[in-house]
Every structure is written in structure tokens, then in C-alpha cells.
N, C-alpha and C positions, 0 to 999 in steps of 0.2 A: 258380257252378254251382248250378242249383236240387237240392231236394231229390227222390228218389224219392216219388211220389204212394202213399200210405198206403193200405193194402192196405182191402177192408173188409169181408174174411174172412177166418177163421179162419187165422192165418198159419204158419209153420213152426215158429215157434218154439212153440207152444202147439198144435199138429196131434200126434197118434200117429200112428199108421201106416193106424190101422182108421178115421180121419177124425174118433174123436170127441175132445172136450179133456179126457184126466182132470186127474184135482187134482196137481199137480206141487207138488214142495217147492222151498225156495229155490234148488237146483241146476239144476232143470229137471227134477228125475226123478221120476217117478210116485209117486205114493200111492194104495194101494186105500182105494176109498170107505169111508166110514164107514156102518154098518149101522144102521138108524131106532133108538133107543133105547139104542147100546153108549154105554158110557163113553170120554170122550174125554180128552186128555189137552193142554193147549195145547203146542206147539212153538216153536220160535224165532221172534219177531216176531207171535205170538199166532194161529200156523194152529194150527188142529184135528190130532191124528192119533188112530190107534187107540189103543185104551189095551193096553197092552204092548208097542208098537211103539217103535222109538225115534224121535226128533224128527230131522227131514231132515238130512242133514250140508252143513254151507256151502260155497260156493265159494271158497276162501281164495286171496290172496292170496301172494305170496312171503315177507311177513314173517309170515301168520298170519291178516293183516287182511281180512276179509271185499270179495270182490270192488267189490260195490257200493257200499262206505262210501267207497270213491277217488272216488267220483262224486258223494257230499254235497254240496263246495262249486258244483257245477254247477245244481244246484235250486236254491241259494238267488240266482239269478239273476232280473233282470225278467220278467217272464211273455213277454214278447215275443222275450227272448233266449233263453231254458232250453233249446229245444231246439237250438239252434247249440251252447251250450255243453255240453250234453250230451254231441253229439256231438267235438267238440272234449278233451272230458276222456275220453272212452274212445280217440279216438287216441290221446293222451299216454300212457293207461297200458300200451297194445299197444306204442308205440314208444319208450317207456322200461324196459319190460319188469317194470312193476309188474302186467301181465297177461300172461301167458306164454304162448307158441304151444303150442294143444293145451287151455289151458284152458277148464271149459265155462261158460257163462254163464248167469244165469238165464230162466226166462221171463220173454217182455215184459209176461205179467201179474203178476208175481211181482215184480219187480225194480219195476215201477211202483207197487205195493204200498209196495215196503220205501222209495221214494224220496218219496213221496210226489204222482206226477206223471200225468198222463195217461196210460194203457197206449197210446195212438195216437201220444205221446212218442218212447217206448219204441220202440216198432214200427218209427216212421220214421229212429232212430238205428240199429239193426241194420239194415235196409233199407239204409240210405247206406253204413256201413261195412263191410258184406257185396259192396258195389257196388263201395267203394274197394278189397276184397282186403283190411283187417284182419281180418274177420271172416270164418266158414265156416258155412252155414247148410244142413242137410239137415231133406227131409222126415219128421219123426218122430224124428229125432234129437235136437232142438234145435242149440243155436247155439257155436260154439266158437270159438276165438281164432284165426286163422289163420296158416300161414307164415311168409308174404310178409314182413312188415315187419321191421327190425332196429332193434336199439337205435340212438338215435344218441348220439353225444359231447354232454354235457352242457354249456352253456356255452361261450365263446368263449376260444380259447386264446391266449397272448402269445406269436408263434415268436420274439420276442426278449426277454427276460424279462432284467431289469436282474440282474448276477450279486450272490449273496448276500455282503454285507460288506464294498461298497463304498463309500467315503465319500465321494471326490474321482475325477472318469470324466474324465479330460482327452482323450478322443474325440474326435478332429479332424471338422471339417466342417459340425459343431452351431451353430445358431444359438439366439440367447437368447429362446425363445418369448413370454416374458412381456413384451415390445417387439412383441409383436402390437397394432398401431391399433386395437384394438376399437370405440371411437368412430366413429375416421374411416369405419371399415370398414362399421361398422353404419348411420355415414349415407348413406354408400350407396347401402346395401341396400334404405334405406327409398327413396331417390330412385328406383331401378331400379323395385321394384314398384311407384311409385306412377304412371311414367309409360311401362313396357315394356307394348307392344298386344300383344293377345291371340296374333296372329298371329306373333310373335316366339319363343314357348312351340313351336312343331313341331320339327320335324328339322332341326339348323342346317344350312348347310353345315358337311362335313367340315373345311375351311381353318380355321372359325371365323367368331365372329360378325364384321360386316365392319368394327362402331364399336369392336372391342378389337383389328383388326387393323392399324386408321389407326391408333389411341394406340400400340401401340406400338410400331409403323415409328416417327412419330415420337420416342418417345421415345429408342427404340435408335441410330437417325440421332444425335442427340445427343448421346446418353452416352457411346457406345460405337464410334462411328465408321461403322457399316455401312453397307453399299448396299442401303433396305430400304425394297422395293417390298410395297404392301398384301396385294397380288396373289399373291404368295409366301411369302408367312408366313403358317406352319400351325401354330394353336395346339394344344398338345399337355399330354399329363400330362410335363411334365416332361423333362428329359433322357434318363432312363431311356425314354420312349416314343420319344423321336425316334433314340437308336441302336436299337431294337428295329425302327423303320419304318425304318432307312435298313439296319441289317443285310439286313429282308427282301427290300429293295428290290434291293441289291448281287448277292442270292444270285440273285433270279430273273434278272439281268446275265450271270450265270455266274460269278460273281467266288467263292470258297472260302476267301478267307483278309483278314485285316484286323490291321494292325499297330496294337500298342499300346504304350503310352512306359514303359519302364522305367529308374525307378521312375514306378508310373505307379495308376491308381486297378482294385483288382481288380474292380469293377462292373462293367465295361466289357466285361473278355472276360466275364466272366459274361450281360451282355446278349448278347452277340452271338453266344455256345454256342447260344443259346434259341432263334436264327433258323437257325441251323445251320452257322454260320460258325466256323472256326477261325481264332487267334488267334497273333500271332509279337511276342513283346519285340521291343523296338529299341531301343537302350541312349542314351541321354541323355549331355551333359556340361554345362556350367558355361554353355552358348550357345542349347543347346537339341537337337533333335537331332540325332547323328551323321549326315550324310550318304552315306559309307560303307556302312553296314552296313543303312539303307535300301533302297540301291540296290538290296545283293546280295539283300536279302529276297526280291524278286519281289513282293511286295505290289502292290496298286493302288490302296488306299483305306487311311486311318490316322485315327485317332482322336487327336488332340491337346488339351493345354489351354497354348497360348502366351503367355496373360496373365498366368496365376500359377499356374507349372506344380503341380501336385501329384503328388509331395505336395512337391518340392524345395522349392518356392516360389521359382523362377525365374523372371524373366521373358527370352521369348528375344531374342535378337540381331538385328536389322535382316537382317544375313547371314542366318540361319539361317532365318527366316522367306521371302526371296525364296528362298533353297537351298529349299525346301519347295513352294512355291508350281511354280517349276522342273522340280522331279521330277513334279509331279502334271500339267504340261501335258504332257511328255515321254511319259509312262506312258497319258494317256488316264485317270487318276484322280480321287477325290474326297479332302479331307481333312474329317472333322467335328470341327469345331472346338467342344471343350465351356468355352463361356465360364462356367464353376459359379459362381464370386465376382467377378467382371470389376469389379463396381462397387464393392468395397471398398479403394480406398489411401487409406494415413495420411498420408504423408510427399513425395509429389510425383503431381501430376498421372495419374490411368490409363492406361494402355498401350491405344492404339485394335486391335479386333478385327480380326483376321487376313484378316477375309472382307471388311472394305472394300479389300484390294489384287487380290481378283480374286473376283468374286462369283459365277462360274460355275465354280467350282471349292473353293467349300468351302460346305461345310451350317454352319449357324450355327447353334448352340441354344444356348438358357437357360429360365431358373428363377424364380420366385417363391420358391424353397424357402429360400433363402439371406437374401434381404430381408425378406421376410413370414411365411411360414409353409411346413415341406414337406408337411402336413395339407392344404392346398390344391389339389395335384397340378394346377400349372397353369403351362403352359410355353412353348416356340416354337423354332418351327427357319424361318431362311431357305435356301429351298431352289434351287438350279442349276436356272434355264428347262427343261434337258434332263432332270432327274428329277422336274418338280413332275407332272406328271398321273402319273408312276407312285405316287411317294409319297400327293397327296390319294386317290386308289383304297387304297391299302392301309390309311391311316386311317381310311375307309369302313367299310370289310368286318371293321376291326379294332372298332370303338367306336359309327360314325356320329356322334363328336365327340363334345366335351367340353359336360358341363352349362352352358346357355345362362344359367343364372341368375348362375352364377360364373363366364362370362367375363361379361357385363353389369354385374358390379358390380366389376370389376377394369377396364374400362375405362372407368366413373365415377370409380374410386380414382384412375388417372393421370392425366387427364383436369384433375380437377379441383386437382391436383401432389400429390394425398396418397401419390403415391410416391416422387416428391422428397424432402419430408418427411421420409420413414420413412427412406429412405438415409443423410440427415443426421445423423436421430435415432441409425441405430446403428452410424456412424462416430465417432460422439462416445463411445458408450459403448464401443463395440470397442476403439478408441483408447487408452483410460484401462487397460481392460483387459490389452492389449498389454502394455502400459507398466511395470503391477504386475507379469507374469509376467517382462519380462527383467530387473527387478531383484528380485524373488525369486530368481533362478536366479545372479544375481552372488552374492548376498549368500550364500544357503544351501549350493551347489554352487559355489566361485571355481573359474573357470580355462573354465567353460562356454563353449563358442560356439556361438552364434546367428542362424541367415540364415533367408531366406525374411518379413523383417519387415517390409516395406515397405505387404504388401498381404496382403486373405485374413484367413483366421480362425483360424490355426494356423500355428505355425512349426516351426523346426528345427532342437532340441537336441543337438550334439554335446559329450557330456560325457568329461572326462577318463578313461583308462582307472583309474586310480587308485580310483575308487568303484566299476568293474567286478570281475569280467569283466560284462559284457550279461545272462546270462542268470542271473547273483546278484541283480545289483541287478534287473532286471525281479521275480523272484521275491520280494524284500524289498520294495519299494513294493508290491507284491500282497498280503504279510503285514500291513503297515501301512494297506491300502485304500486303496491307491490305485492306480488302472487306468492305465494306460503302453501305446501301442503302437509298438512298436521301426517304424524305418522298412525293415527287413527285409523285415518283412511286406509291404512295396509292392513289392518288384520279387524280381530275382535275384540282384543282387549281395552280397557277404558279405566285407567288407574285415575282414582281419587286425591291424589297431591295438590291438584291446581296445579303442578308445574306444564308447561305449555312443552309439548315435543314434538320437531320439525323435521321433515327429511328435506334438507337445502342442499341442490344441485348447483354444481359451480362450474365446472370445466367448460359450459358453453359460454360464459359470459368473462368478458372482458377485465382486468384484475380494477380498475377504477370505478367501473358498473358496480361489483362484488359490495365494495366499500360506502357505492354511494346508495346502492339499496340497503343495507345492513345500518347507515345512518338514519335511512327513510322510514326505518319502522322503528328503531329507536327515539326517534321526535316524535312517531306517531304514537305509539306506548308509552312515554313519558319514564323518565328516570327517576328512578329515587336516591 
């Protein structure tokens, strides 16, 4: 935005009323002239005043400090910049409230004095910021701080801020950041910009760019089993975006309500509150889910994760998965299937995605967040022929897609197998990891048992009632720092055994950490 054109008359800020300029003190307020021959008396920053008079009073600041000395560091600016920054530092002090609404400022002859700068400086910052609404400017009055503006918050806030006196966070669902490709990742980057044309930088399509949507059809075809056409896979920020687009998508269907697996992940109904949709348990067992209580739900669309369920770490049943597929041709339903960790087992072969037995009837989505990075926000949903133009539309209107630069260099990374690679690399360390914790958990806690181990990044401690009750020992590993989250917290159920049951996340932490927090809450719980 250009600046206001500099006035080249006598302006408001140094005008009286009667049109002529008396001698203002550093406030902006009058002084009667000095008489040919009185004694004069120097003032603050070496004006004249009469002699008996007192020396003008400053315009201070909230701590004391004199308005204009906040503006110091702006003059010692290149000659070229000074005035941007000028203006620039008198926002800052009106909307940090180190100039207060109501205060008055000096004149722009005055204040250019004390700054050392051009008064046409001067001028053209009160000018702009009088234009922006910080400032109030009347004829004869001079210039004062205006209104309008509020303080704002300083600094960037953390809404999740690591709790204080934590030592060991065994936080399911974490991955080991520091197994970020940085290399691989950063070559790249460099290949993308060295051979992406200019015309590739506009508005992509909503779907995605079309070389990260072939990479990974193909890749997911392979990994994962799907039936995954280019055409239909909509690159997205992640899982979290693709229930958010298929919630809104459902709602404008007429659909009100969407079932989720209990125990089951709380994100979920939390996405899909956001679209407006209400949300119904559907209770789980050892196969996957109940088909009963499905039925009676009324539901038409359900949120699943059937490769490793979470948090149980299930995988489902052959049955239970055709039982599912069943209800949703029956009903006229969708299921979105959240494949979150699909690609991580240790110990046999991966269970193929839900969505290669009937592709028009379940959204597929995944993640980068889990393999790479969730700083990345980079994801995919394969969508049912019969929802893809509602969904690309709502992508649209929601983002106009994802940064072209970061899907371009995520389908260089597969492309070229560095995400193969990376798979490998932190199946090997996950693996090791795995490994340390269930024999930490023998040795420190005997009698433990443990499922959910085959696949994923967290399993499923159920410990003897004997080191409970639940809500001691939760308490006592929190004395000792160490974070624990019961697997309560995931659904509704609430069994009466006393035995204590934990969903502990491992793959983020270090295999010695693993060992020495599983020690920490076993001194803190006490052995029998």
C-alpha cells in the first residue's frame, strides 16, 4: 500500500486554530513567544522558554519513558527504510500499548527535532497512521493516539505445552522424529526446484498435483492392497482433513450422525462435532466390530481403523470385515476407513486395506504423519465415484489444496523408493524398540500381559490388579514422571477386575528411556 502524499502545508499537527504555527513544546502544546531581549532559560532537548516559565512537560510513556525515545531504534535505520520503519514502530507501540489511547503526541516539528529526521518523515507517518485509524488527528488540537487498536498477545502460544516434571511421555501414536530423511528429503527438494516449470507454482488442482497422485496410487496398490485409481485420490492435510471433508460431505447428504469404534480414537468424534455431525460408540470385541449393535445404531456411515485397530491393536476378522462391508451396501452407507499405521508390522506379513474388497464404499485415507513426519500435513483419501466431485468441491472452497512445493517433493521422495526406505528404516528401529518394552514390562511388572503387538506403535498393557487399584498406580507413575494413559480414556467401558490397562507408546522414545521409565513406575508401584 503506498504511502499518503506529504502534505506541503502547514499540517494539523503544528496548525492552531487561528492558522498560525506557535512554538509548541515537546507535547504539542503552546509556548508564548519569547520577548526580543528577555532572558531565556533552555528546556528539555535545548528549546528556548521564558525565563520563569517552567520547561514543557513530556509526553511520557506508561513506564515513565518518554514517548519518542520508543522510536529511537527506527532512525537508526538506512536512510531508505527510516520511514517504513518509523511508521512501523509507532504501530508497535499503539498496539502493544506502550502508547496508550488518548495519548498525545508530539509535533511533527518537534518529535523530528528530538529524532533527529526529516519533519516531512514525521508528517508522512502521522499521515498513514491517522489513515490506518492508530492515530486521531484534529485541526488545532494536535495528534493523539487513537481507539481503535488493542493490544495484542505477545508471542506465539504452545495450546499443548509438554506438562511440567515429566521425564518418560509414553504417548501413544508418536513417532520418532529424529528418523526424519533429512538427506533424502532435502535431495529432493533440490531436484523439485531445479526442474518444476514455472507454470506448476499456480493453483493446483484441488485433487492434488497429478505426479504425487500416480506415486501414490501406485504405491498404495502395493503396500496396502487398494483399488487406487489416480483420478480419485485427493491429497489432503492428513486424516484429520479427510474426516473433516467427508463429515461435511455426509452432512450436506442429510446424514446427522456417524459411528465410532469403541474403544476407539477421541479425534474422530471431535472432527466430525466440527462439521456438525453427531457421533454414536459402537462397542468392539476380540473380531472387530459387533454387528448387532451396529445395526440397531441407525448409523449410515462409520469411521473405522480394521488393520490395527486403535487403540486395542486388533486386527479384524475376515468375518467381521465382509459383516461390515454387508451392512454399508444394505444401508446405502459409507465406511472411512483410517488406515493411521497400516505400514508398520514386525512379525508377519500386513493385513491388506479394507477398501480393496469394495472400493465404492469406503474412503480410504492415510498419512505421511506416522512414516515421515506429522509437521508435514500431508495425506490422502481414496474416494467412492459417487462422492468424488462432492468432496474435490469442498476441498476447494476449504484450502484450494495443498502446497504444490510439498506434494512435488513427496512424490520425488516415493518415486525415487525413499519411502520405501524410510519404512524399512523405522521398522527396524520400532522393532528393537517394541522388543525393549515387552521385556521391560516382564521383568519390572511379572504377571503383565500384552496384545496389540504385532503391528503399530503402541501396545496394550494389562497389568495385574495387585500393583493397582488404576487410579494409585496412574497417580504414582505421575509422582515419579512418568505420563501413562489408561485405555479408559479411549472408549466407555469401565471393567471391574482392578486390573490396571494402559495404552503405552513406544516408537518415540529411545530403547534405554523405554526401560528406564518402565523401571520408574515399577519402584513407584511397588512389587510384590
Amino acid at each position: 500500500m503506498s504511502s499518503p502524499r506529504t502534505s506541503q502545508t502547514p499540517d494539523a499537527h503544528d496548525t492552531a486554530s487561528d492558522g498560525t504555527l506557535p512554538d509548541t513544546g515537546p507535547c504539542g502544546t503552546a509556548t508564548d513567544a519569547v520577548p526580543h531581549g528577555q532572558p531565556t532559560s533552555a528546556g528539555p532537548h535545548g528549546r528556548a522558554t521564558t525565563a520563569g516559565q517552567h520547561a514543557p512537560t513530556t509526553t511520557a510513556g506508561p513506564h515513565g519513558q518518554p514517548a519518542w525515545e520508543l522510536l529511537l531504534p527506527a532512525v537508526a535505520a538506512p536512510a531508505r527504510r527510516r520511514g517504513r520503519a518509523l511508521q512501523e514502530a509507532l504501530r508497535d507501540a499503539v498496539r502493544s500499548g506502550r502508547l496508550t489511547a488518548g495519548t498525545r503526541l508530539p509535533s511533527s516539528r518537534e518529535l523530528a527535532a528530538d529524532l533527529g529526521v526529516s519533519r516531512g518523515l514525521v508528517t508522512e507517518a502521522y499521515e498513514q497512521l491517522t489513515a490506518e485509524g492508530y492515530l486521531r488527528s484534529d485541526r488545532g488540537a494536535g495528534t493523539w493516539v487513537g481507539g481503535a487498536a488493542r493490544s495484542a498477545v505477545r508471542g506465539a502460544l504452545d495450546p499443548a505445552p509438554g506438562a511440567p516434571g515429566v521425564r518418560v511421555d509414553f504417548h501413544p501414536g508418536t513417532p520418532d522424529l529424529s528418523l526424519f530423511p533429512r538427506a533424502a528429503w532435502g535431495a529432493a527438494q533440490r531436484s523439485v526446484m531445479a526442474r518444476l516449470p514455472h507454470l506448476a507454482l499456480g493453483y493446483p488442482d484441488p485433487r492434488g498435483l497429478p505426479e504425487l497422485r500416480e506415486a501414490l496410487a501406485g504405491m498404495l496398490a502395493r503396500r496396502r492392497g487398494v483399488v487406487a485409481d489416480p483420478e480419485r485420490l485427493v491429497v489432503c492435510s492428513g486424516v484429520a482433513q479427510a474426516s473433516t471433508l467427508m463429515g461435511f460431505v455426509l452432512r450436506a447428504r442429510g446424514l446427522r450422525t456417524v459411528g465410532v469404534e469403541d474403544p476407539g480414537s477421541p479425534e474422530h468424534g471431535r472432527l466430525f462435532a466440527s462439521t456438525g455431525m453427531d457421533t454414536v460408540w459402537l462397542p468392539l470385541d476380540e473380531e472387530g466390530l459387533r454387528p448387532g449393535p451396529l445395526a440397531a445404531s441407525g448409523v449410515r456411515a462409520v469411521v473405522v481403523t480394521p488393520s490395527h485397530q486403535f487403540p486395542s491393536g486388533i486386527s479384524w476378522s475376515a468375518e467381521r470385515r465382509a459383516s461390515l462391508l454387508d451392512w454399508a451396501r444394505a444401508v446405502d452407507g459409507y465406511v472411512l476407513e483410517d488406515d493411521y499405521d497400516g505400514d508398520f508390522r514386525y512379525d508377519r506379513a500386513p493385513v491388506g486395506a479394507l477398501q480393496g474388497l469394495d472400493p465404492e464404499r469406503v474412503v480410504y485415507a492415510g498419512t505421511v504423519s506416522k512414516s515421515l513426519a506429522p509437521g508435514l500435513r500431508l495425506g490422502w483419501m481414496l474416494v467412492p465415484g459417487a462422492l468424488l466431485g462432492e468432496v474435490v468441491e469442498r476441498k476447494r472452497t476449504m484450502d484450494l489444496g495443498n502446497p504444490v512445493l510439498d506434494q512435488a517433493v513427496l512424490a520425488e521422495f516415493v518415486a525415487r523408493g525413499g519411502y520405501d526406505r524410510q519404512l524399512r528404516r523405522c521398522q527396524r528401529a520400532y522393532r528393537e524398540r517394541r522388543d525393549v518394552l515387552l521385556a521391560a514390562l516382564d521383568e519390572q511388572l511379572p504377571g503383565t500381559r500384552v496384545s496389540g503387538i504385532a503391528a503399530g506403535l503402541h501396545v496394550i498393557a494389562r497389568v495385574p490388579g495387585r500393583f493397582g487399584p488404576p487410579a494409585r498406580f496412574l497417580a504414582r507413575a505421575a509422582e515419579a514422571g512418568v505420563a501413562l494413559r489408561s485405555l479408559e480414556e479411549y472408549g466407555t467401558a469401565r471393567p471391574a477386575d482392578g486390573d490396571v490397562r494402559l495404552v503405552i507408546g513406544y516408537a518415540h522414545l529411545p530403547p534405554s528411556v523405554i526401560a528406564r521409565g518402565v523401571r520408574l513406575v515399577a519402584e513407584a508401584v511397588g512389587r510384590e
